[in-house]
C-alpha positions, 0 to 999 in steps of 0.5 A: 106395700106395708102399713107401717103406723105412726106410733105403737098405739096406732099399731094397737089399735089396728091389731085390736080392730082386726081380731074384733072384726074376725071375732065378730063375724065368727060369734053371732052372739056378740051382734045380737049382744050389742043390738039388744043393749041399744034396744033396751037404751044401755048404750046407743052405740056399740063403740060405747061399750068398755072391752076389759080383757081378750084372752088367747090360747097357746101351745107349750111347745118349741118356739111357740106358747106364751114366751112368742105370743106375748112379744107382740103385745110387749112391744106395743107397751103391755107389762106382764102380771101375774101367773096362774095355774090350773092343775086340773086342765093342765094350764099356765096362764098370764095376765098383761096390762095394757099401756093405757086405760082405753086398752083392755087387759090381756090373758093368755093361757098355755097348755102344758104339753108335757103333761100331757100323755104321750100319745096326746104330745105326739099329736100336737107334735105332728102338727106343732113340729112343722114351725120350725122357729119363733115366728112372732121374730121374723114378724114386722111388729110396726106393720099393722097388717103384717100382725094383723093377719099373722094372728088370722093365718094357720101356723100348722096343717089343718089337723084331721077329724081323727087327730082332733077327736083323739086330743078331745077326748084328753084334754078339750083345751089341745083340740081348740087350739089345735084347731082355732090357733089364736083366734080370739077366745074372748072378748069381755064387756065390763058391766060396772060402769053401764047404767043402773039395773044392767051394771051388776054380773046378776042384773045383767045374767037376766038382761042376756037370758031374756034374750036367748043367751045361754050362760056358761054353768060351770061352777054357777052361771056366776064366778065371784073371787073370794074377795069378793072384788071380781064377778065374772059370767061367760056365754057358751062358745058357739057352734061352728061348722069347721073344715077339717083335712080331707074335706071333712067336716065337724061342728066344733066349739068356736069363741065366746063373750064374757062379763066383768064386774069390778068393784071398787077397793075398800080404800077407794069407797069414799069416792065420787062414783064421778071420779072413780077410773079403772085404777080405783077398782078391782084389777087382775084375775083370779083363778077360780073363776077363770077355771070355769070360764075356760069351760064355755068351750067344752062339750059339758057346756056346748052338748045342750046346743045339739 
């Protein structure tokens, strides 16, 4: 029987619990993320806790990529925002706002197929090739189940070792997604708003090394916008033991959790810090920092764990 919600933000809502829960499960570091912040007295529950942004990751291939994948959140009332373009990994990306405060925002990055080599197009063709229509079309976008496990569920075979070391080698991106699909890439703790001494990125980086969390490198364990506007830290992506055709296993790259510091616009400064919203701060994303984020998933940063 199908769940139909009474209103898109329900829907919403369902659809965001259902990636967190998988996303939990699948990414130790977030429980033990939380639990520390309610030992230490920064929250006394998890729900307390403001997500700023889930990303995903995609394939620029026929009837898939951002131009399927977005449609599910257009409908539930996100608008598209800016794009970005990582030439080094080869990537488009894009952000979307949500329909309300309460939402996190949206990135999704696309890997540009084609500029890959060719032997790399013809892997993910082989794999990519078997969706033979848009999928997220034949999809009931007001069944919250329906959703929920379309975004949990393969859209292609479960690729072998061989075909994923191949991608790996050229471009660490096509082997993740070859792999997860859209699973949940991140999701992102906003620091601005938590209590003085863990409000910051630099504040709460100690807070997380003190713990046993190891931070993503990659540029420096802290990613500033050039405004100076938006600070960013990520954990590395954890290991997981993923099942491969054939019965064969490998640990691969799995998910992680980022760190989000807005500040406040200068025309805002004279501002209650009672009265300042997400509207008054800092929004959108910036390139340079997402460049080396995008980096927790690969081995120049998970290598240290093996």
């Amino acid at each position: 029987m199908k769940h139909k919600s009474d209103t898109p933000h329900s829907t919403l809502d369902y659809v965001l619990n259902g990636l967190m829960s998988r996303y939990k499960e699948r990414v130790p570091a977030v429980s033990q993320i939380f639990k520390a912040m309610i030992q230490a007295g920064i929250i006394d529950d998890s729900s307390e806790i403001e997500n700023d942004h889930i990303a995903f990751r995609t394939l620029g291939v026929p009837h898939l990529g951002v131009q399927s994948f977005e449609k599910i959140f257009l409908h539930y009332g996100y608008q598209k925002r800016d794009r970005y373009f990582f030439e080094g990994k080869k990537l488009d990306a894009w952000w979307y706002s949500p329909p309300a405060e309460s939402y996190p925002r949206i990135f999704v990055s696309e890997l540009r197929v084609g500029d890959l080599s060719r032997e790399c197009q013809r892997f993910i063709g082989r794999y990519s090739s078997e969706v033979k229509s848009d999928p997220v079309d034949s999809l009931d976008l007001d069944d919250g189940p329906a959703v929920d496990q379309f975004l949990h569920s393969p859209l292609w075979s479960t690729p072998c070792i061989d075909d994923y070391n191949t991608l790996l080698e050229e471009s660490e991106y096509a082997a993740w997604v070859i792999f997860n699909r859209y699973y949940l890439n991140h999701f992102t703790i906003s620091l601005h708003n938590l209590p003085t001494g863990y409000n910051t990125v630099a504040e709460f980086n100690v807070f997380l090394e003190n713990h046993g969390i190891r931070l993503n490198s990659a540029g420096g364990k802290i990613k500033t916008s050039p405004d100076g506007g938006l600070i960013q830290s990520a954990t590395v992506a954890q290991m997981i033991e993923a099942d491969f055709a054939k019965e064969e296993k490998r640990f691969i790259a799995g998910s992680y959790v980022e760190f989000a510091e807005r500040k406040v616009l200068p025309q805002f400064q004279n501002l209650k810090k009672s009265d300042i919203d997400r509207s008054h701060r800092r929004d959108g994303f910036e390139a340079a920092n997402a460049d080396k984020i995008f980096e927790s998933t690969y081995s120049t940063q998970t290598a240290l764990d093996f």
